[in-house]
C-alpha positions, 0 to 999 in steps of 0.5 A, a space after each residue: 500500500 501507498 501510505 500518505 502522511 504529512 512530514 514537515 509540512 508537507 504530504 508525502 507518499 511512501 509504500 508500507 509493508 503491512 504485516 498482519 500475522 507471525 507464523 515463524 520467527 527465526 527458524 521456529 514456527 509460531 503457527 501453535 500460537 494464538 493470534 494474539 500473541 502472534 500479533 504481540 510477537 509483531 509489535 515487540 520482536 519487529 515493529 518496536 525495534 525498528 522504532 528503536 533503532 529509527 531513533 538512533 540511527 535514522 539514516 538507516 531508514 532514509 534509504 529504505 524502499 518502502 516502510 514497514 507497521 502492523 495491520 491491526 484488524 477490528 474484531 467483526 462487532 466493532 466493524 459496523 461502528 467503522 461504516 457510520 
């Protein structure tokens, strides 16, 4: 996807890489894990130390091709709540 975001002032457009599940880490599958924990294993073993990093060292990421965030999904009763 094409992810609009405004940055110093100005709009700007950059691909995103969504993840939406975890089924292996590291050579170990997470495939017996709930997808809950699968999506915490998103946020802390990819998406928080990359954040990390990007704060240390964002040169890093000025290069990259395309962004990488999670893709959160509502659970089914809060969708309608979505389309008003």
């Amino acid at each position: 996807m094409v992810d609009e975001f405004q940055e110093n002032g100005k709009l700007e457009k950059r691909p995103r890489f969504l993840i939406f599940d975890l089924v292996g880490l590291r050579g170990e599958s997470k495939r017996e894990l709930t997808y809950t924990d699968r999506l915490k294993l998103i946020e802390s073993e990819v998406i928080h130390p990359r954040e990390k990093l990007k704060k240390v060292d964002p040169s890093r990421f000025a290069q990259e091709p395309f962004g990488v965030r999670a893709k959160l999904f509502l659970p089914l009763r809060e969708f309608e709540k979505v389309l008003q």
